[in-house]
C-alpha positions as CSV (number, residue, x, y, z in Angstrom):
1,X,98.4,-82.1,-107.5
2,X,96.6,-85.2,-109.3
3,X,95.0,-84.1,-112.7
4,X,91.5,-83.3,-112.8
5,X,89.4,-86.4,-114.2
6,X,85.6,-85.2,-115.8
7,X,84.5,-86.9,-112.7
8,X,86.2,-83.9,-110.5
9,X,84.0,-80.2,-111.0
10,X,85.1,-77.1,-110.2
11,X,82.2,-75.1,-110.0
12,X,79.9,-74.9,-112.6
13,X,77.8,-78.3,-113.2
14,X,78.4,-81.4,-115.1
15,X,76.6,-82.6,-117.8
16,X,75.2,-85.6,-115.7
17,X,73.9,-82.4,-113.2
18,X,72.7,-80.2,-115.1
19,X,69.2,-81.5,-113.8
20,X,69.8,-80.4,-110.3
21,X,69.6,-76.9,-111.9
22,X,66.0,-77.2,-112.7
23,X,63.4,-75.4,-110.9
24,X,62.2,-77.3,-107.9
25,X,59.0,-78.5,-109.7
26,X,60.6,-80.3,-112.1
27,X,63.1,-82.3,-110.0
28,X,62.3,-86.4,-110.3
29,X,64.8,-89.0,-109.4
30,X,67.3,-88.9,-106.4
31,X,70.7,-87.2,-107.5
32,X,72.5,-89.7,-105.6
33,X,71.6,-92.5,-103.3
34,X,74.2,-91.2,-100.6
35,X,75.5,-87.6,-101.0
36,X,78.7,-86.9,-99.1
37,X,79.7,-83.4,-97.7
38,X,83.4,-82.9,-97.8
39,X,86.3,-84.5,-100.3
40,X,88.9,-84.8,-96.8
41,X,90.5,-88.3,-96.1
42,X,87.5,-89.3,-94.1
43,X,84.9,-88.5,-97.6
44,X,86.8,-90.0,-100.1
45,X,87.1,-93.2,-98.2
46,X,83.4,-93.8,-97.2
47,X,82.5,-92.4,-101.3
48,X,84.8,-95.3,-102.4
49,X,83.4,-98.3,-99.7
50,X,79.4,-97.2,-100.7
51,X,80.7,-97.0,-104.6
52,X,82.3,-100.5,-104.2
53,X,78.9,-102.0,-102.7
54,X,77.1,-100.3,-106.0
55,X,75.6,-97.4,-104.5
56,X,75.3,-93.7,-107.0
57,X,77.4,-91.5,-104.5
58,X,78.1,-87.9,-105.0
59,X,80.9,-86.3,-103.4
60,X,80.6,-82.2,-102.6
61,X,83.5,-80.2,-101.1
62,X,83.8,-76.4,-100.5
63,X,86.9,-76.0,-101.3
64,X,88.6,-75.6,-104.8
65,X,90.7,-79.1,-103.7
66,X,90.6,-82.2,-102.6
67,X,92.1,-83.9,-99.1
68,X,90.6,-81.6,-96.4
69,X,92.9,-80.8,-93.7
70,X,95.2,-83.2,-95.3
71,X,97.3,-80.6,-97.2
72,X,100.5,-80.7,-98.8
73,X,101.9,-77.5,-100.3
74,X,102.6,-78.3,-103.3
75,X,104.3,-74.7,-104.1
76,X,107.0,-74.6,-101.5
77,X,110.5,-75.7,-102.1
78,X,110.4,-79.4,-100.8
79,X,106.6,-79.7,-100.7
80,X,106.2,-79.5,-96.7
81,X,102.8,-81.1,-95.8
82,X,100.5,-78.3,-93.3
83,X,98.1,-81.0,-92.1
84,X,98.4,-85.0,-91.6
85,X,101.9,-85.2,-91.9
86,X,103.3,-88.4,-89.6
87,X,101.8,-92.2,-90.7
88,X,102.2,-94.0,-87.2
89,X,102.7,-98.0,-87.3
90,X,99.3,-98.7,-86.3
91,X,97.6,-96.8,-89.2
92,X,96.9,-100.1,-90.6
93,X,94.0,-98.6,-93.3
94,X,96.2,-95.8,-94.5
95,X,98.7,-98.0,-95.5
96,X,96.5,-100.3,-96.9
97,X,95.1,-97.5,-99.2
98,X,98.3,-95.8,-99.9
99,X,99.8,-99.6,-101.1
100,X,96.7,-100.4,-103.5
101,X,97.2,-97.1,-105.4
102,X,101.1,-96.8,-105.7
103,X,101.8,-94.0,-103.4
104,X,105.0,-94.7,-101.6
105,X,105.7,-94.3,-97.5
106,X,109.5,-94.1,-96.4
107,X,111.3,-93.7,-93.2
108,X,112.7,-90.1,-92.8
109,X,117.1,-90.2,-92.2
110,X,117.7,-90.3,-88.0
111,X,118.0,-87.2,-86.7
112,X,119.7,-86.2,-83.8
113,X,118.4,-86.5,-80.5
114,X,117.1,-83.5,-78.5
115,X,115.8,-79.7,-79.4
116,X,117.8,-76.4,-78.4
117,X,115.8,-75.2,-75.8
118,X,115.1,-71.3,-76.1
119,X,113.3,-70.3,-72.5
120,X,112.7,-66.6,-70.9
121,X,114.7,-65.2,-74.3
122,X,117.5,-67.9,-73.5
123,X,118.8,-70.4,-75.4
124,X,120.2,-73.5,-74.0
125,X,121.0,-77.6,-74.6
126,X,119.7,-79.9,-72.5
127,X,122.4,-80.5,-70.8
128,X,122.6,-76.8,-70.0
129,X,119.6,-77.0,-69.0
130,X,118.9,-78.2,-65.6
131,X,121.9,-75.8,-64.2
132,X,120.2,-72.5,-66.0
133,X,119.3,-69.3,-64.5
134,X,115.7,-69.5,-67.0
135,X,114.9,-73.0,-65.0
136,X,113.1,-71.6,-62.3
137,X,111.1,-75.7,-62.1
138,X,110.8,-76.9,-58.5
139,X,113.3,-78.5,-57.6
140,X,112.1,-82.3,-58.7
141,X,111.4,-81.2,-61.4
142,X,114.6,-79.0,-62.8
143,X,116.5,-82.1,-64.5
144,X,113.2,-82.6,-66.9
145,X,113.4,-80.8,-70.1
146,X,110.8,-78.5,-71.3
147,X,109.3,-80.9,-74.2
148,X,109.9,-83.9,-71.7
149,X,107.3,-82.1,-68.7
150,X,104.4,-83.0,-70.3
151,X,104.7,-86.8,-70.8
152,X,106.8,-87.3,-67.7
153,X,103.6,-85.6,-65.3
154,X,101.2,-88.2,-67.7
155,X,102.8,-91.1,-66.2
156,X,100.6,-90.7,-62.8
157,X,97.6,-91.0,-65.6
158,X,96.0,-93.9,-65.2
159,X,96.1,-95.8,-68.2
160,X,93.3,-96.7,-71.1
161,X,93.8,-100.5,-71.4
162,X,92.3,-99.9,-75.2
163,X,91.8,-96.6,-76.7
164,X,88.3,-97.3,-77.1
165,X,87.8,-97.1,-73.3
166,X,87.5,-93.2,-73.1
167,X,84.1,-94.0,-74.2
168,X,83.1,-96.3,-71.3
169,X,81.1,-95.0,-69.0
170,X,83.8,-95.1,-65.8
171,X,86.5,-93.0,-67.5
172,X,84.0,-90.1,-66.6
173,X,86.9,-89.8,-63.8
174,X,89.1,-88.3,-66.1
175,X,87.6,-86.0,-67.5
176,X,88.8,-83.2,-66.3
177,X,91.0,-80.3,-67.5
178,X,94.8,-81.0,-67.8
179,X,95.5,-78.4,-65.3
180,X,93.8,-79.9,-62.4
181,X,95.5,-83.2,-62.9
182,X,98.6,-81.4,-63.3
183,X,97.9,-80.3,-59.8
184,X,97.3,-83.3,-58.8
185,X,100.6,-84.3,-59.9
186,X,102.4,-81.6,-57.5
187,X,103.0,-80.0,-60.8
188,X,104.9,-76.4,-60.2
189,X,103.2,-73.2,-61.4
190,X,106.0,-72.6,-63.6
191,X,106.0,-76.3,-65.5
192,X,102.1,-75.3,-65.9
193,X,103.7,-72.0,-67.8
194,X,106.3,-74.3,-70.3
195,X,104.1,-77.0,-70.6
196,X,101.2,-74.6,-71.8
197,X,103.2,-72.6,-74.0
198,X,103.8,-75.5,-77.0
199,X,100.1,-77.8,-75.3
200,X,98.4,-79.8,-78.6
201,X,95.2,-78.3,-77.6
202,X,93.8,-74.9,-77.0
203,X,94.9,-74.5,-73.5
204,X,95.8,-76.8,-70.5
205,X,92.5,-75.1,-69.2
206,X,90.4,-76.5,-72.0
207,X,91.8,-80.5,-72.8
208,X,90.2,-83.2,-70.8
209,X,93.0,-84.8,-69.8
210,X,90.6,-88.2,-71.5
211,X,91.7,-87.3,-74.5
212,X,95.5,-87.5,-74.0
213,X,94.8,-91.0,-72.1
214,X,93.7,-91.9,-75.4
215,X,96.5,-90.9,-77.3
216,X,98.7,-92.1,-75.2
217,X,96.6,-95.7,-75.0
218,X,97.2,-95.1,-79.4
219,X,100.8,-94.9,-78.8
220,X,101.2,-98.0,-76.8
221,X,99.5,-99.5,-79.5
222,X,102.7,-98.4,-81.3
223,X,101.7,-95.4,-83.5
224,X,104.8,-93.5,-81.7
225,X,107.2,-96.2,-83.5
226,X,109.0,-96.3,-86.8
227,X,107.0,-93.0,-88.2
228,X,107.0,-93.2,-92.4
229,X,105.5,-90.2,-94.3
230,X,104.4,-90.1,-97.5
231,X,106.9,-89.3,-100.7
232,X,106.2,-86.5,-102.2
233,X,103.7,-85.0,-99.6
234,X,100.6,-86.6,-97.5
235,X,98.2,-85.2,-100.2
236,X,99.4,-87.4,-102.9
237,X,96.9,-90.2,-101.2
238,X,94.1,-88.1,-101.2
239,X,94.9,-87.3,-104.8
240,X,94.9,-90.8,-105.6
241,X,91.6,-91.4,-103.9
242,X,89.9,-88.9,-105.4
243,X,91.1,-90.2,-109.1
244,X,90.4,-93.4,-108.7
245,X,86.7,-92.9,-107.6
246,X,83.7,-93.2,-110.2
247,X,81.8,-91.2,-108.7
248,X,81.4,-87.2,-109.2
249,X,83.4,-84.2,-106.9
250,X,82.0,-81.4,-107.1
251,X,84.2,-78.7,-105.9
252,X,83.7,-74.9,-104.6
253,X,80.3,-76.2,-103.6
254,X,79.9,-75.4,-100.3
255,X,77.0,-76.6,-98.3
256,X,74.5,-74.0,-96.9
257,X,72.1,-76.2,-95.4
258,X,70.9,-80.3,-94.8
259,X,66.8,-80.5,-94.4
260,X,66.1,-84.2,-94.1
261,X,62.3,-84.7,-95.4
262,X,61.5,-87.8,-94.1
263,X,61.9,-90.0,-97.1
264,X,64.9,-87.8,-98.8
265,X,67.4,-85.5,-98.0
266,X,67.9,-82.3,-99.6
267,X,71.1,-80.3,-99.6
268,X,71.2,-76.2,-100.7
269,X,74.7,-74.8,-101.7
270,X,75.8,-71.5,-101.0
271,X,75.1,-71.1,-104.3
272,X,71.4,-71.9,-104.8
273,X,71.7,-75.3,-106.4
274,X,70.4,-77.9,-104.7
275,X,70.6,-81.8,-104.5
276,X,68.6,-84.9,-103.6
277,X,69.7,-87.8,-102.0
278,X,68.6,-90.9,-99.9
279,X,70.9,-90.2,-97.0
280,X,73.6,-87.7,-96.6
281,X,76.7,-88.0,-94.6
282,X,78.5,-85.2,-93.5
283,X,82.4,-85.4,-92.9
284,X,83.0,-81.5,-92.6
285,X,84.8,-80.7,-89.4
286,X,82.4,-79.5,-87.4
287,X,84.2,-76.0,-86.3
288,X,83.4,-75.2,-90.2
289,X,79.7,-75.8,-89.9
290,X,78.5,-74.5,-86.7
291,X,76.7,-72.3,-88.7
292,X,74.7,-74.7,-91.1
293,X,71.3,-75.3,-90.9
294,X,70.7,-78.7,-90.3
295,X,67.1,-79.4,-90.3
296,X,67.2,-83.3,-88.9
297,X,66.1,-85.6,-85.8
298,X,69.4,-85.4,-84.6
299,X,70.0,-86.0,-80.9
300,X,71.1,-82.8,-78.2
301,X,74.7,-84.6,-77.5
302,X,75.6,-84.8,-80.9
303,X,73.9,-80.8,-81.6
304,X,76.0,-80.1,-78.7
305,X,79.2,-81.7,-79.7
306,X,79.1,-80.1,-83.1
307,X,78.4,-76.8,-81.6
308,X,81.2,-76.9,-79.2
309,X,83.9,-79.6,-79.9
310,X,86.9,-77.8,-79.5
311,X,89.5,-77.4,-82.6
312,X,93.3,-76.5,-81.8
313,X,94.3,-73.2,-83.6
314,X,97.3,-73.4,-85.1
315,X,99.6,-70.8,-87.0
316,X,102.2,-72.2,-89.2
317,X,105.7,-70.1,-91.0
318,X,107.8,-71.5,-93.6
319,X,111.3,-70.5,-93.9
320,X,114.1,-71.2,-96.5
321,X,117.2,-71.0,-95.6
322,X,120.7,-70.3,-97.5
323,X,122.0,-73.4,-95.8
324,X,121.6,-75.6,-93.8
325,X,123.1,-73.7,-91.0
326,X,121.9,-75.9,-88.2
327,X,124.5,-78.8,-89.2
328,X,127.3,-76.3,-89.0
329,X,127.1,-74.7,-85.4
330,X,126.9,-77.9,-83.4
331,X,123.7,-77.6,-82.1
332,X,120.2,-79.7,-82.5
333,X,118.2,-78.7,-85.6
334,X,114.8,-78.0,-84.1
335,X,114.3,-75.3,-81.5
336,X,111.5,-75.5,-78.5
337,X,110.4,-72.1,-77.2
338,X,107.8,-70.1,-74.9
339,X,108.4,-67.6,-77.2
340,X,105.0,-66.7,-79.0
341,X,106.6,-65.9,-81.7
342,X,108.8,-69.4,-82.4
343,X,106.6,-72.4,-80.2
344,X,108.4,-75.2,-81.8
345,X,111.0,-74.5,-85.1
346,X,111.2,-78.0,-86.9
347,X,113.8,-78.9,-89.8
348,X,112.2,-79.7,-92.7
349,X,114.9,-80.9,-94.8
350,X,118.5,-79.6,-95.7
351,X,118.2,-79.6,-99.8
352,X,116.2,-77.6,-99.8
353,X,117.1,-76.4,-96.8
354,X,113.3,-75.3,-94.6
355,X,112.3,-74.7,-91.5
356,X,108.9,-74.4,-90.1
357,X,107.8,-73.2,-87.0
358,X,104.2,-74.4,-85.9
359,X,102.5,-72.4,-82.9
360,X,99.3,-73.1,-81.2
361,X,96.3,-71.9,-79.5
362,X,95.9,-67.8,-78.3
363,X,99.5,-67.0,-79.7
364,X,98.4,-68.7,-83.3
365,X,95.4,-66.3,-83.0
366,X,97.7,-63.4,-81.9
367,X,99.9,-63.8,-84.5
368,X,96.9,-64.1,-87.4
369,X,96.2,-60.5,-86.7
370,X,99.3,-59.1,-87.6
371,X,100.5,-58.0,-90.7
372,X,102.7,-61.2,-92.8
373,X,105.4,-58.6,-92.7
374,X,105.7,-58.4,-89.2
375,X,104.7,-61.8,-87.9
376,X,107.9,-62.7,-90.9
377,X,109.9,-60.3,-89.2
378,X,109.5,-61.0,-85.9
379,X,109.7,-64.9,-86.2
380,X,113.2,-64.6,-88.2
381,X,114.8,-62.1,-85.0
382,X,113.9,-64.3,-82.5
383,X,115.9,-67.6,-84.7
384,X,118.7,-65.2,-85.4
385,X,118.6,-64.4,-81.5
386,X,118.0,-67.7,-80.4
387,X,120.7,-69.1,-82.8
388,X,123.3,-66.9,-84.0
389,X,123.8,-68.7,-87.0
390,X,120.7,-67.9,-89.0
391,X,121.7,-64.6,-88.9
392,X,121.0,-63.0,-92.2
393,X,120.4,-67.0,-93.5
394,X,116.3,-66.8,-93.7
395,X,113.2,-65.8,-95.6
396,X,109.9,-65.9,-94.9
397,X,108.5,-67.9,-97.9
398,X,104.5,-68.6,-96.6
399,X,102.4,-68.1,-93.5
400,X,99.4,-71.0,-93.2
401,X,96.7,-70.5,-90.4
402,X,94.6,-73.3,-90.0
403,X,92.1,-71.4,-88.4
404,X,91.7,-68.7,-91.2
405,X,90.7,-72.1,-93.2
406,X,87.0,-71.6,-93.9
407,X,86.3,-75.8,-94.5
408,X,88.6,-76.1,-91.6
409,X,88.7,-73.7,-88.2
410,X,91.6,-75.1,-86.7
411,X,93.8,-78.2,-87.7
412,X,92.6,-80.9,-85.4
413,X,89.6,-81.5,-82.6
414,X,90.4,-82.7,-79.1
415,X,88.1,-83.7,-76.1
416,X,86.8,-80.7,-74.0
417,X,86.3,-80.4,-70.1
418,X,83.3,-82.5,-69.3
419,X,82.9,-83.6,-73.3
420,X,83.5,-87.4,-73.2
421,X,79.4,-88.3,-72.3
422,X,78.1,-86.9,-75.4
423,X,81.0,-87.1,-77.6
424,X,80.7,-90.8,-76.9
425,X,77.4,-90.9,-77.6
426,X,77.7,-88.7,-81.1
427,X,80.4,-91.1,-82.0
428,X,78.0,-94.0,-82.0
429,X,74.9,-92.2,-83.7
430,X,73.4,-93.7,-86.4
431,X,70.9,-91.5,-88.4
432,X,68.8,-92.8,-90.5
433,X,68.8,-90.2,-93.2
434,X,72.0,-88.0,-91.8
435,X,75.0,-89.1,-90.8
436,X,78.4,-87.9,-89.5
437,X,82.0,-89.0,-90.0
438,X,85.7,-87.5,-89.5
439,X,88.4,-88.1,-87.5
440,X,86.7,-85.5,-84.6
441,X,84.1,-89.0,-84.2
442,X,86.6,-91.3,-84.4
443,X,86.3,-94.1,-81.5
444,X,89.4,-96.3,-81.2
445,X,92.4,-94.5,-83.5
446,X,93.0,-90.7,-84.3
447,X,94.0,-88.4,-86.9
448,X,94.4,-89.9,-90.3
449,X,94.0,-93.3,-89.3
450,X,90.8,-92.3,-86.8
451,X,89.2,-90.3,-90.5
452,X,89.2,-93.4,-92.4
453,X,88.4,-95.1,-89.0
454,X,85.1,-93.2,-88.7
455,X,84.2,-93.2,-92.3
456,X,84.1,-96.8,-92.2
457,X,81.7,-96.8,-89.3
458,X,79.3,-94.6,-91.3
459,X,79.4,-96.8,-95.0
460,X,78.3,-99.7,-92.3
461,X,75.5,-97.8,-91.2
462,X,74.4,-96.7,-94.3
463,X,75.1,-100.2,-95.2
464,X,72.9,-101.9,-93.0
């Protein structure tokens, strides 16, 4: 992790704060002229734009770090990142940021083709596959692998000719759940079942299938091609944003409430202090505030989208291995499962030799209410079962649940059922006093590039 500049606070106040302290009588001058909840990817970058044009920004984050859902883990062998991991070719401003402070991307070795299959308690290649007794597909469909269904029913989606175009006001027609255009794709209940079981979203149920017409529309754009990451661990950008801003962090501060006044804006912490500002922009996700009191003209679509925009649960296990078995039994590295105990087992590296298996939605919650013990347990028999090779080769070494994450509630938002009306509209709101930003308003990109994406909409606001 970076070092801690005077500029960065944890807890407590600094010297240059000490005012906000004061009983409310005695407060005088603004604290800030912008004060921006949340130190993630999305807050550091609008805190340096509106410090570049000369405005007094202060930054406050809940947490007792910087980088939000960007997350590397710092005390695991190999530093595996939990949150914004891939960089795609299209995420032309985090590049741009990561090559003006001196953080190096590379391209990760090839790795082979293909995951070992593990369906029904059965493990398989895929050229096994489509002669298995666990492939009980309809009969178009039983050459298709498991982590191929998805994408190959999304070709009968009509495509976005720009990202941007979910927001028009004619792509209403898709939104609708994933299921139903599933159906309409003479999908088989039992390619419903494997294409649930591993879904980037809560639930086929739940995604509007607008949203993956989006990402799909961001990988034509090439964000799919030539993935880099980031040496050393995704975090070490937010690191390097945070030290090279002026302007104060004030950390394990988390907000409690926003009352715009009319011709300020107050913020309250948890902790009774309290701060004055001009405006305020808020880049928390919005699963983490749902709860905050925010006493502002804000319009019902965006009140609505914060109060409902769905975030993907996702549970995460990190395993270290003896060796690197995986190169030694002919078989792919990664494993794909509709086991809710493995989802999808990635190789992380082979010195040191890590795996981590990543599971989503109702089995991620499942899984957070058992014992670290047993969800350890559990995960490493069903490798061991599903490749014989681990067998007595793992160790758990750290379970991460994003939605346990009390600045966070899951690792990434997606479009709801029926959503795309006022999410549209909450992505183009501009307050006058309070403001939003985050990769959940993004318009055009996603994920780390949609964060600084939407924090530059909001410094042009403010801006103007």
């Amino acid at each position: 992790m970076a070092n801690l500049t005077r500029r960065v606070v944890i807890g407590g106040l600094s010297a240059s704060l000490m005012a906000c302290a004061a009983p409310r009588g005695t407060w005088g001058a603004k604290d800030a002229d912008v004060l921006i909840i949340g130190a993630g990817l999305a807050g550091l970058h609008v805190a340096q734009i509106l410090e570049d044009a000369g405005k007094k920004v202060l930054v406050v984050e809940g947490n007792n770090r910087t980088g939000g859902r960007v997350h590397t883990l710092y005390d695991l062998p190999g530093s595996p990142d939990a949150g914004g991991i891939q960089i795609g070719t299209n995420y032309r401003r985090f590049m741009s940021i990561a090559e003006r402070l001196g953080v190096e991307l590379y391209l990760p070795d090839a790795r082979s083709p293909g995951a070992l299959y593990n369906i029904g308690g059965q493990s398989m290649t895929a050229a096994q596959w489509p002669t298995s007794p666990q492939n009980k597909l309809a009969e178009a469909e039983k050459k298709i692998t498991p982590d191929a269904l998805f994408f190959n029913k999304m070709r009968g989606l009509p495509p976005l000719v720009q990202p941007i175009d979910w927001m028009k006001a004619e792509s209403h027609k898709l939104d609708i759940s994933v299921r139903e255009f599933l159906q309409s794709q003479n999908t088989s209940d039992e390619a419903m079942r494997i294409i649930n079981a591993n879904i980037n979203g809560t639930s086929i149920d739940s995604l509007s299938v607008l949203h993956v017409a989006k990402t799909l529309a961001i990988y034509r754009q090439g964000a799919s091609a030539q993935i880099k990451y980031v040496r050393g661990g995704t975090q070490r950008v937010t690191d390097a944003m945070a030290a090279a801003l002026s302007s104060e962090i004030l950390l394990n501060s988390p907000v409690a409430g926003i009352a715009d006044e009319g011709d300020l804006v107050r913020i309250r912490l948890a902790d009774g202090r309290r701060f004055v500002a001009g405006q305020v922009i808020c880049t928390a996700p919005f699963a983490a505030i749902r709860d905050m009191p925010i006493e502002a003209p804000i319009p019902p679509a965006m009140r609505e989208i914060i109060a409902q925009l769905p975030y993907t649960k996702a549970s995460f296990a990190y395993l270290q291995a003896k060796d690197p078995f995986w190169k030694e039994d002919g078989l792919p590295g990664d494993i794909w499962s509709d086991d809710p105990f493995l989802g999808r087992v990635f190789v992380l590296g082979d010195d040191p030799a890590m795996l981590k298996v990543w599971i989503n939605g109702a089995d991620a919650e499942a899984l957070d209410k058992m014992p670290e013990g047993a969800v350890g347990a559990a995960i490493i028999a069903r490798i061991e079962a599903a490749r014989p090779s681990a067998k007595g080769k793992l160790s758990l070494v750290k379970l991460w649940s994003w939605q346990k994450q009390r600045f966070a509630r899951g690792v990434y938002s997606h479009m709801g059922v029926g959503q795309r009306a006022a999410l549209a509209e909450a992505a183009q709101y501009a307050g006058k006093r309070v403001n939003f930003a985050g990769d959940h308003l993004a318009q055009a990109g996603s994920g780390l590039e949609g964060a600084l994406e939407s924090g530059e909409l909001a410094a042009k606001k403010i801006l103007r």
